[in-house]
N, C-alpha and C positions, 0 to 999 in steps of 0.2 A: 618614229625614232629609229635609228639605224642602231642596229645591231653590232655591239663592238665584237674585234674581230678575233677569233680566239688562236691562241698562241700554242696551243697542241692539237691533237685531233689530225684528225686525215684529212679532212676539209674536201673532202671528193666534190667534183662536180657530179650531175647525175651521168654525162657522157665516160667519165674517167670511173664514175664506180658500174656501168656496163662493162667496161673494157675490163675490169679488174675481176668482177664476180666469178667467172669462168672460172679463172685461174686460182681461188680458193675453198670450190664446191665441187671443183673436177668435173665444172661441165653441167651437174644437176640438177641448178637453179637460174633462171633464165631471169632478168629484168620486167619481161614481157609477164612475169606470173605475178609482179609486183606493182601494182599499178598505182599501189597508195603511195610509193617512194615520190613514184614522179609528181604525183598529185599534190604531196605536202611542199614540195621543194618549188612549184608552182604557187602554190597558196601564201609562202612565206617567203620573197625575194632576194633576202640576207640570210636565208637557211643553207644550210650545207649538210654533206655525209661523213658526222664528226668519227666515225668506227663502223667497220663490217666485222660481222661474224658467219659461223658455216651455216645459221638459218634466220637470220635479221640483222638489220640495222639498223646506229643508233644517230639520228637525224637532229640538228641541232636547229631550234625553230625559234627562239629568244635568248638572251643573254641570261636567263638563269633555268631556261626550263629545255627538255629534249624530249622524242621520243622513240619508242622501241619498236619498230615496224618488220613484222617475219614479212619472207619470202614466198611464205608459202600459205593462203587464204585456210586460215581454221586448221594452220599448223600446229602439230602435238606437243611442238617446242615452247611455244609462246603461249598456248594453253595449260600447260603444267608448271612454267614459269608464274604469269599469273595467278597459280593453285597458289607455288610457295607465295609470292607476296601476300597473298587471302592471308598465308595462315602467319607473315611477318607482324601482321596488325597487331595478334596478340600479347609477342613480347619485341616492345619499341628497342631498336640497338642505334646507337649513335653512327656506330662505324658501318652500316647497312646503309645503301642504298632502298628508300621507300618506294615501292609507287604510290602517285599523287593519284593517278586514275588509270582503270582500263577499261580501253574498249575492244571489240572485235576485231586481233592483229594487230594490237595497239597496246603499249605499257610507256605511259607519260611518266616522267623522272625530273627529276634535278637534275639540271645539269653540272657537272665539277669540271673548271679550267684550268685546273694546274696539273692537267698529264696525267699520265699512268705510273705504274710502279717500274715496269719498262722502260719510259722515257727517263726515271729517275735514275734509274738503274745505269742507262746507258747515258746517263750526267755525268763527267766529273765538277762540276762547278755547283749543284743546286747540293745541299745539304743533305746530310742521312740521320734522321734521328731514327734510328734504327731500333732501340729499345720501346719506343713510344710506338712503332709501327709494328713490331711485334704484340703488343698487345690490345691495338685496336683491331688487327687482322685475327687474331685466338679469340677476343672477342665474339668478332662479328661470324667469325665458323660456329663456335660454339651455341651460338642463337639459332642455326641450323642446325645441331646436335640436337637442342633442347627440343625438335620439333622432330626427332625422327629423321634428319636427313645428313646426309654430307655431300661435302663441296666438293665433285671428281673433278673437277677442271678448275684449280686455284692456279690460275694464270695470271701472269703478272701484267698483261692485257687488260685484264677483268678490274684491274684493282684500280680506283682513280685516289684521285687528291684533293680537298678546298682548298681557296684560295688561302687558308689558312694553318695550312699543309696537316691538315687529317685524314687520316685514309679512310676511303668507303669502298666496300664489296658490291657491286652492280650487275653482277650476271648470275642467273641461278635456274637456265632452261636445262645444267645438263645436271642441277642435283638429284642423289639418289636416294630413296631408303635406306634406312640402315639394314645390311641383309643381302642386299641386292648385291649382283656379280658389276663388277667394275670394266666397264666397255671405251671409256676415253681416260685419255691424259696417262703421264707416266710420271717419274722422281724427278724432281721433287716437286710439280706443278700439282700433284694432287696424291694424297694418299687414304687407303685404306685398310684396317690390319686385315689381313689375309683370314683371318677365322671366319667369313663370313661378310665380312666389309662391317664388323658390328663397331669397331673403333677407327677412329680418324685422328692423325696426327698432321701436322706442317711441318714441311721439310723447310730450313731456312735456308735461304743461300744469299744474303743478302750483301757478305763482306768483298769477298774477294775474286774479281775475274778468274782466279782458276778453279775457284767451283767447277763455275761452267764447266769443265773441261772432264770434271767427276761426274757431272749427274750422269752420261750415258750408261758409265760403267760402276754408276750404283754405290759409290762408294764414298764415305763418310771423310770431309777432307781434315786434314788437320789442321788443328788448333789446340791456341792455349788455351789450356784449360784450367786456369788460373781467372780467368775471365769465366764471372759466373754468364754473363749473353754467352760464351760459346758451350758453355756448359748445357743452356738448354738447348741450343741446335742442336750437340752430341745426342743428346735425347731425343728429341723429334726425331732425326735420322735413325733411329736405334731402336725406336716403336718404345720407348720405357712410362710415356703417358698413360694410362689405362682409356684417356677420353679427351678431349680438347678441352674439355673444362677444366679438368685439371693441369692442361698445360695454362688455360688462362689465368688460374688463379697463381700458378706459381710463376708466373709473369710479373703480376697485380703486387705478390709479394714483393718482388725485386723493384719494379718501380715505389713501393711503397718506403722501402726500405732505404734505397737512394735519394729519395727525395726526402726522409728525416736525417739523412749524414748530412745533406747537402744542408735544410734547415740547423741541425746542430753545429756545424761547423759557421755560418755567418753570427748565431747565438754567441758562441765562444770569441770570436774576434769583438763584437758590441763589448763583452765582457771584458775580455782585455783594455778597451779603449775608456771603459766606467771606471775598472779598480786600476788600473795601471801595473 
């Protein structure tokens, strides 16, 4: 059965992701060191190179499954990735990306075809349930808190979609200990509180193109603040979470909270339409 054809993704051929790798490893990582890329991409005829990163890629081999293949045979990156998935077994998170199996060099996944947070981002047409994505992404960090880690590289790259538009976290070779000194990613793609990296917060930037134009220069943009969503961005940016969990649950609040005005207010119209 052919493989329908997926509507995001890079879709590399294996010729077009030689040409390309150079140019996002600066040179370090050759194709030639990669031999299972070309092997899977041969083995399955409808496969394509759905995402690169700077030490694997992520190879899309059937319509619901993919895999994760490093660059670099019994690489550190894919083997500590790996570790974290071992230890994701223990608490199951919806908004996480599983692996289904690993092998040597190899981390098999679900695959998700509705794009990245990126592509969403650079949508004007597909919707932003923006509150819902905020707390499936506090979430799915916080499941990595629970285990001692955080997320240095929360790139909006990283983050995909179902078909049913819920976000899942899928990359976790550059998560660190909590403790450990912070060596990639900058604001607001990843943070962690400077005492140590013992606390993690999400920087949002989810509304307005002139974000963008703030993260370089660090600075918290403005908004109403009348709006309880901008209110927690304020915060994220402002390091005022003590831990991701607590930004998750005062997420969890807010949707809880809107989704009973939202129930009480269809209540009160039924009521209106009973007593008159």
């Amino acid at each position: 059965m052919a493989m329908e054809e997926n509507k995001y993704g890079l879709n590399f051929s294996y010729q077009t992701f030689c040409d390309y790798l150079p140019r996002i490893t600066g040179a370090s990582s050759s194709p030639a060191n990669a031999p299972l890329i070309k092997r899977i991409l041969g083995c399955y005829p409808n496969s394509t190179i759905y995402g690169v990163g700077s030490h694997s890629a992520l190879l899309s081999i059937s319509g619901s499954l993919c895999v994760k293949v490093s660059y670099k045979p019994g690489g550190e990156h894919i083997i500590h990735e790996q570790e974290i998935f071992r230890q994701l077994e223990s608490i199951p998170c919806s908004s996480i990306s599983h692996a289904l199996y690993c092998a040597p060099d190899l981390i098999f996944m679900e695959l998700y075809k509705n794009g990245t947070l990126h592509e969403r981002l650079s949508s004007t047409k597909a919707p932003r349930p923006v509150l819902q994505w905020m707390q499936q992404l506090s979430e799915a960090v916080a499941c990595l808190e629970a285990l001692g880690y955080a997320q240095r590289e929360l790139s909006p790259r990283n983050i995909m979609f179902t078909e049913d538009d819920n976000l899942r976290l899928v990359d976790f070779d550059h998560s660190l200990k909590l403790g450990e000194d912070l060596e990639v990613g900058d604001y607001p793609l990843c943070s962690s509180h400077k005492h140590g990296g013992r606390h993690g917060t999400v920087r949002w930037y989810l509304w307005h193109t002139r974000v963008n134009l703030l993260v370089h220069a660090r600075t918290c943009p403005d908004m109403d603040l009348e709006d309880p969503v901008n209110r927690i961005s304020r915060d994220c940016w402002t390091g005022r979470f003590d831990s991701v969990a607590a930004l998750a649950a005062c997420i969890r609040r807010l949707v809880y909270s809107r989704d009973l005005e939202q129930k009480k207010s269809l209540c009160e119209q039924h009521s209106k339409l009973i007593c008159g």
